[in-house]
Backbone bond lengths (Angstrom), bond angles and torsions (degrees), N, CA, C in turn:
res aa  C-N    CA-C-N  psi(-1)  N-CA   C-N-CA  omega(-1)  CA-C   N-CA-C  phi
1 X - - - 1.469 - - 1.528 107.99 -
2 X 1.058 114.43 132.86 1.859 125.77 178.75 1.171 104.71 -93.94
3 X 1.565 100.76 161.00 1.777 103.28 -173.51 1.223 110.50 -72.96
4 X 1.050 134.48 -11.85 1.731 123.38 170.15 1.316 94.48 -78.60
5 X 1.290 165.70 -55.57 1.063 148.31 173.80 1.719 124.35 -36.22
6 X 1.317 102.09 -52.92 1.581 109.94 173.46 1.983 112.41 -71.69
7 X 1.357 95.96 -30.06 1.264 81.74 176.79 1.804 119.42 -77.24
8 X 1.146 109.27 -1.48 1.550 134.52 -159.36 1.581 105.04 -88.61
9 X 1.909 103.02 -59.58 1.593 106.83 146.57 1.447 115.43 -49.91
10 X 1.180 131.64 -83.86 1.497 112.59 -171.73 1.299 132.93 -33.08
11 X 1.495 110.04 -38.02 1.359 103.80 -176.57 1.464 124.47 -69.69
12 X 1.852 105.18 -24.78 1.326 125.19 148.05 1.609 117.96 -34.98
13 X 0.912 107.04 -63.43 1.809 136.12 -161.62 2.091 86.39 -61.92
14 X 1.284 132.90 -54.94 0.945 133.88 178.40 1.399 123.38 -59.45
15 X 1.786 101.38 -41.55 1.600 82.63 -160.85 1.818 82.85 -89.05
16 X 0.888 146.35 -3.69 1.489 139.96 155.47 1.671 112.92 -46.52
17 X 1.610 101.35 -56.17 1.580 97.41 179.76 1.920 110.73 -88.66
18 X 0.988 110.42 16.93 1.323 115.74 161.50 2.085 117.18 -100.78
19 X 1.292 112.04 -50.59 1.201 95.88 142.58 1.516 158.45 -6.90
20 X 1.416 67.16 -80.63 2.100 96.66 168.84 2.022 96.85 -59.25
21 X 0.799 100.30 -71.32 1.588 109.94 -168.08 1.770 102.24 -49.69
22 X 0.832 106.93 -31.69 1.642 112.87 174.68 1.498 116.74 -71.30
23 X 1.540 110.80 -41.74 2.025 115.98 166.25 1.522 89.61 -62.88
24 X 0.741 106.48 -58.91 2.200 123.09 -154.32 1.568 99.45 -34.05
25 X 1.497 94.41 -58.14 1.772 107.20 176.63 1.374 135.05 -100.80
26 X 1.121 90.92 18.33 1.643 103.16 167.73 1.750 112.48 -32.28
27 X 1.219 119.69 153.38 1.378 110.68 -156.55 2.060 85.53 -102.25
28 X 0.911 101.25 -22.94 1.792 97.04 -175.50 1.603 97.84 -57.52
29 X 1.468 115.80 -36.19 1.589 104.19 -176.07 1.471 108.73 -102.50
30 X 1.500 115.88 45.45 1.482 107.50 167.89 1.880 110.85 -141.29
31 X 1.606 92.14 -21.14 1.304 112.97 -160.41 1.399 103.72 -82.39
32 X 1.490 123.14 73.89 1.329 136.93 -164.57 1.248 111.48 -128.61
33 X 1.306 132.63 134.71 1.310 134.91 173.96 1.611 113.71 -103.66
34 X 1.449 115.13 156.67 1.521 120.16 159.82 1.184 133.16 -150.12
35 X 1.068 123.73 -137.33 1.618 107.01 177.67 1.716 126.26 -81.33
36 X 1.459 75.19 -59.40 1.789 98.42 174.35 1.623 137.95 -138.56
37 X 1.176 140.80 -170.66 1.345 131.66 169.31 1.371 108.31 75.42
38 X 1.301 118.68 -163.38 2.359 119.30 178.42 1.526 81.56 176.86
39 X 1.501 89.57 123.92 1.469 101.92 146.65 1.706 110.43 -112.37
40 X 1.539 111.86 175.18 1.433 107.38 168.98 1.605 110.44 -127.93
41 X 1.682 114.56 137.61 1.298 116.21 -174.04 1.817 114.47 -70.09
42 X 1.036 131.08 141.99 1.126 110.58 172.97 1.736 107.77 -88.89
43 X 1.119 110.25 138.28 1.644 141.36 177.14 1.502 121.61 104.73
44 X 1.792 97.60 -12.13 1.757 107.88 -174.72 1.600 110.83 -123.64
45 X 1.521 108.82 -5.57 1.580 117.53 -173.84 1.651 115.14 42.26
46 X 1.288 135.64 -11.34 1.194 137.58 168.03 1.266 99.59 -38.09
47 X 1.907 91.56 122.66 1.704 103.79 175.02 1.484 92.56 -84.70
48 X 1.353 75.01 149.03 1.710 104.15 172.77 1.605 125.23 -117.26
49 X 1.261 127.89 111.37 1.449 127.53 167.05 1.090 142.04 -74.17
50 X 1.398 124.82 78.07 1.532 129.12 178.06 1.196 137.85 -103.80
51 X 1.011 150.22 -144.21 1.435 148.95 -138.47 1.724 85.70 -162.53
52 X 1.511 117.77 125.26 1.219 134.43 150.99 1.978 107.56 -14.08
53 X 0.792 135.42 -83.36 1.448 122.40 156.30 1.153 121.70 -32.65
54 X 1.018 156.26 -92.18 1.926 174.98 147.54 2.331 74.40 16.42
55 X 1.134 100.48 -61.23 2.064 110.23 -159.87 1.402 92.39 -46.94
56 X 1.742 111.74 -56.40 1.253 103.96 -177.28 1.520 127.99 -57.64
57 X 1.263 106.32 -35.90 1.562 118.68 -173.44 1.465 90.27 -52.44
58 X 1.033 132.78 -78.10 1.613 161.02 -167.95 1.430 108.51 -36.03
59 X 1.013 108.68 -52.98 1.839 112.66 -179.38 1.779 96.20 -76.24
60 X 1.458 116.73 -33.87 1.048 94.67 -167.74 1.675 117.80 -77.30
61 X 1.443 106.25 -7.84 1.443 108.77 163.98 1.718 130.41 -50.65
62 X 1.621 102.13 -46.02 1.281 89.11 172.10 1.725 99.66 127.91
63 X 1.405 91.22 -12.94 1.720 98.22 -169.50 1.499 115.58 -125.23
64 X 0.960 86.68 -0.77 1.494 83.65 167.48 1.482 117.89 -130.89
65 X 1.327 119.05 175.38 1.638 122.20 -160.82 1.677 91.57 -135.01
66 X 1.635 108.27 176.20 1.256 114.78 165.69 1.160 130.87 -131.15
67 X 1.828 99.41 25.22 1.546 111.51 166.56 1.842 94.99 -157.72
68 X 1.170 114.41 141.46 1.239 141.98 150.67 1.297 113.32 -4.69
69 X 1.565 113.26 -62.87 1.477 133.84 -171.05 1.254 104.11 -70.49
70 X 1.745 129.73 -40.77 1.017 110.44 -176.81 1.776 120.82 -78.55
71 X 1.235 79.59 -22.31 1.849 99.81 -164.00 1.837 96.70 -63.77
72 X 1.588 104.85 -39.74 1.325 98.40 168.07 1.120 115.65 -63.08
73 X 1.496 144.79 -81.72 1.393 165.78 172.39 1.798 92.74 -8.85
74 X 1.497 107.82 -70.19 1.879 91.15 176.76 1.372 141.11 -75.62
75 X 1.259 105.08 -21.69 1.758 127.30 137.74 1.752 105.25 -13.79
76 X 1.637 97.82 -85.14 1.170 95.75 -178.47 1.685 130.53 -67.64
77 X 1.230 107.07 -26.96 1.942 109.83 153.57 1.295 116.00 -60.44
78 X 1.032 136.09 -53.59 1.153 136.71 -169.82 1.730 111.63 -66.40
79 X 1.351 128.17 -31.64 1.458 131.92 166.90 1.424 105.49 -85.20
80 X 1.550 151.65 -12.75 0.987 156.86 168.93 1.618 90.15 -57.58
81 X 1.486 90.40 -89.27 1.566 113.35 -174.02 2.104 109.70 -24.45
82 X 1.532 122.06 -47.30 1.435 146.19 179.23 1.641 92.48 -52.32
83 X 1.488 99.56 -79.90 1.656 102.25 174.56 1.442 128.46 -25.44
84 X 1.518 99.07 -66.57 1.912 118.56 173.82 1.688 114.27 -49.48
85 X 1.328 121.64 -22.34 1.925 142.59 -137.87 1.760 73.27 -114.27
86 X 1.427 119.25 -65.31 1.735 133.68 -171.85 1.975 104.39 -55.70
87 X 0.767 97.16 -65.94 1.937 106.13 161.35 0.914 116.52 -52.83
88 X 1.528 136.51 -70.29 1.724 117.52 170.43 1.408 114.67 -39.96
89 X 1.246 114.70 -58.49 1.958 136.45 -176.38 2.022 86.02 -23.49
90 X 1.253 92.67 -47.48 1.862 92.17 -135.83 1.597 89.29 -98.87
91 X 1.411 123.24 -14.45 1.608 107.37 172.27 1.605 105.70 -89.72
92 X 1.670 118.54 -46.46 1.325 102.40 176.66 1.477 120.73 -58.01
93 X 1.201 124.00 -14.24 1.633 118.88 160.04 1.524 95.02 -69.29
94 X 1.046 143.33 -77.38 1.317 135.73 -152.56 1.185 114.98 -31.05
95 X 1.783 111.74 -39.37 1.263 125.93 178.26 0.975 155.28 -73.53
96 X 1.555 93.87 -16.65 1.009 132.80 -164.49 1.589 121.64 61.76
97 X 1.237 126.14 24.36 1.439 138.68 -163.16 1.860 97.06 -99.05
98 X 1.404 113.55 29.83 1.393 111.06 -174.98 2.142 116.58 -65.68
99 X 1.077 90.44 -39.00 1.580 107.30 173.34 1.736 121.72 -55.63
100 X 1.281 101.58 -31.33 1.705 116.78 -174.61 1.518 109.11 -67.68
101 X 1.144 117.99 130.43 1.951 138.61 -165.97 1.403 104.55 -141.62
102 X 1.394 96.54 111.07 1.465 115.96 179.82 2.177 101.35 -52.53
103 X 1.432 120.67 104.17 1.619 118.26 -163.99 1.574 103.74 -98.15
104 X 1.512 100.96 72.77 2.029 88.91 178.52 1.247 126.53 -67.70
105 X 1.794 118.46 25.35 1.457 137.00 132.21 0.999 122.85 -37.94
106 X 1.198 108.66 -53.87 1.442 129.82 -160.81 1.292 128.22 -99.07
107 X 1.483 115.05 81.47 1.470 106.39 -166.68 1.860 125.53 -65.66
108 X 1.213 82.77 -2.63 1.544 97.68 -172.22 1.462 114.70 -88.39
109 X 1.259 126.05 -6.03 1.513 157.32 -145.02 1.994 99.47 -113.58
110 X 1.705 109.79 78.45 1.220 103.21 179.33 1.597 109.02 -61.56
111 X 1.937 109.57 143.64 1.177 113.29 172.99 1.424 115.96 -116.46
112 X 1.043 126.80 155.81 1.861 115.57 -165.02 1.655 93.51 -127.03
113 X 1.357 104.64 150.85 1.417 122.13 165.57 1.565 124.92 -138.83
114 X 1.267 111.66 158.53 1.963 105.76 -176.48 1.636 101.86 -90.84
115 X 1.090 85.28 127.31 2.140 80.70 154.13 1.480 122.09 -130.93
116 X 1.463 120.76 161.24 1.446 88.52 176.07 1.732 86.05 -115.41
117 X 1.585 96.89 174.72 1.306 104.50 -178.31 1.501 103.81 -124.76
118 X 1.327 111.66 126.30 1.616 111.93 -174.19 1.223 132.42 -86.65
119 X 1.874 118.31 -5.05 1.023 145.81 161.51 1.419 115.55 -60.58
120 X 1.292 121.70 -37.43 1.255 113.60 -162.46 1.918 100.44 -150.20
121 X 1.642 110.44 17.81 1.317 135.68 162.36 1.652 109.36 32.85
122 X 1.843 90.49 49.62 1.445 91.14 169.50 1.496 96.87 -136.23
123 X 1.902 96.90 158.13 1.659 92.77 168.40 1.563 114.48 -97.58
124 X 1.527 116.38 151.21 1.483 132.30 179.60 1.558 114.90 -117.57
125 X 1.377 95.88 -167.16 2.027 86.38 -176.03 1.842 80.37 -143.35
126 X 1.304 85.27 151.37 1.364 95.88 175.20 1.660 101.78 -142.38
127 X 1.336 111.95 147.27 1.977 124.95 -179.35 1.496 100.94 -114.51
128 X 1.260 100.45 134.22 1.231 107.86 141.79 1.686 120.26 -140.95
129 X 1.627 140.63 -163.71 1.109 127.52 -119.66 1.574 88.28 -165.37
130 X 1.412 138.58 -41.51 0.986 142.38 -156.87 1.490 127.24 -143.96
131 X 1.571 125.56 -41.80 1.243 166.75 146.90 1.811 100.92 -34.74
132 X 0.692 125.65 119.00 1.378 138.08 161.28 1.662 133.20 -119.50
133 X 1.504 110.60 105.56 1.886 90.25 -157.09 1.664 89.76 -105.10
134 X 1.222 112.88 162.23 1.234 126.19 -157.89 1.853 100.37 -90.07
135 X 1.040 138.22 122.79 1.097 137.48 167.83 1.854 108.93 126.47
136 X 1.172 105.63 -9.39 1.864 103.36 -152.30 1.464 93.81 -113.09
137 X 1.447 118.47 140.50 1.323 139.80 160.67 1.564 113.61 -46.59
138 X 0.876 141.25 128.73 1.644 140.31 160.41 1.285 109.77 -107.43
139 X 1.451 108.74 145.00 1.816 101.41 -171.25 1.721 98.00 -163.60
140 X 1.025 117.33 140.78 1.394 125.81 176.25 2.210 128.95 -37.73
141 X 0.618 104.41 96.31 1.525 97.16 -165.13 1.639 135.41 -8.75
142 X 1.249 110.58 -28.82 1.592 122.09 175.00 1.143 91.99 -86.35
143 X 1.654 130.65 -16.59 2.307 103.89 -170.51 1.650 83.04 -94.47
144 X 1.294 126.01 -19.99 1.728 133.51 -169.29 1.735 94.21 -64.34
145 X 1.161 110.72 -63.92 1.406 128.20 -169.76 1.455 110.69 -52.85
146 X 1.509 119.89 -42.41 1.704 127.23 -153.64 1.849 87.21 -92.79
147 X 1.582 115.94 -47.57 1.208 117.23 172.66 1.709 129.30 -33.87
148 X 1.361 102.24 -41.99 1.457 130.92 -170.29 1.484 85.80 -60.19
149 X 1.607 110.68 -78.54 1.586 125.96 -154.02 1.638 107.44 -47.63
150 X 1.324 83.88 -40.38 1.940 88.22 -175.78 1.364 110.50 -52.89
151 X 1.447 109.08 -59.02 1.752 121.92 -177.71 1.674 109.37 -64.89
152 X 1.083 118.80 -36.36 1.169 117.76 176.34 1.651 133.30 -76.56
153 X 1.348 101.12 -10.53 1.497 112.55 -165.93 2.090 85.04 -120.81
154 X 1.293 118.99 -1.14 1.264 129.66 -179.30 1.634 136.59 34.90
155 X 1.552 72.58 57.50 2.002 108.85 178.91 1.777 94.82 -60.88
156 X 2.146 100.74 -51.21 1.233 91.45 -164.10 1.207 96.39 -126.97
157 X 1.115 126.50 157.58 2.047 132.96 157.96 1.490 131.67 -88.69
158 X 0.751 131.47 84.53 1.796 113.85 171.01 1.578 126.52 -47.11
159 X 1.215 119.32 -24.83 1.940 105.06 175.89 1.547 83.85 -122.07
160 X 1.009 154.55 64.97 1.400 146.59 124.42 1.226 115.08 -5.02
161 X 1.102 117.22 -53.95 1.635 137.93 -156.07 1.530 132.65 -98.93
162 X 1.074 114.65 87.46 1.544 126.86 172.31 1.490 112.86 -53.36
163 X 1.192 106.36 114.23 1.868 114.15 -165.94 1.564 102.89 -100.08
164 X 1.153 123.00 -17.92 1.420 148.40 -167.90 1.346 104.51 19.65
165 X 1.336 126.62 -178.97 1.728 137.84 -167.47 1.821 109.37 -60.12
166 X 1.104 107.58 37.64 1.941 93.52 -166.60 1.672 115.73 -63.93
167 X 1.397 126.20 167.18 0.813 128.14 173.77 1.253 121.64 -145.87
């Protein structure tokens, strides 16, 4: 499969998870008032007014923040991360590596991850075996490897996107 093909899936893969994110945040289910306090949604920043309870409920979802800055800052991780999730999706098909499951049974079972490095503003793959960090894709070493080349030779981008201060 050639990169116009994979990029062809992704762009698929996006406007699917753009969709979704468009019901998700519909403004009828955010556009709520209350007494007191503001949280902020992440992807729509709409302050929100609640009640010391209602704040807790809310943060404890997962989607919302309790400042601006952060709501931006994971905004933009969280669509990085979508992008990176859309690129693996579409190289382990390429690869046919669809069957492969990261087995943290299995210590013997290398797992690969992307990083970028800002020193020298390239991405690499790194394995580990046992270690599991909370947030990161794991993927078989050849989708780790093909992933790299793509981002690195800059077929594709992960933060494309300037989310800037909205409100």
């Amino acid at each position: 499969m050639n990169a116009n093909k994979i990029n062809e899936q992704i762009e698929k893969l996006e406007q699917a998870l753009a969709k979704l994110k468009a019901e998700a945040t519909a403004p009828s289910q955010y556009e709520i008032e209350y007494e007191a306090g503001s949280t902020n949604l992440i992807g729509s920043y709409r302050t929100m007014q609640g009640n010391s309870r209602t704040h807790t409920n809310l943060l404890n979802t997962g989607r919302y923040r309790s400042t601006k800055k952060f709501a931006n800052e994971h905004l933009q991780t969280q669509t990085e991360m979508m992008r990176l999730g859309a690129l693996v999706e579409a190289v382990t098909i390429e690869l046919g590596m669809v069957s492969w499951v990261a087995d943290w049974n299995e210590g013997r079972q290398y797992k690969h991850y992307v990083f970028y490095d800002h020193e020298d503003n390239t991405y690499g793959l790194v394995w580990c075996q046992e270690v599991r960090i909370a947030g990161v894709i794991y993927m078989p070493q050849k989708v780790a490897e093909r992933v790299c080349e793509i981002l690195n030779n800059k077929e594709y981008e992960l933060s494309g996107v300037n989310y800037g201060d909205r409100t």
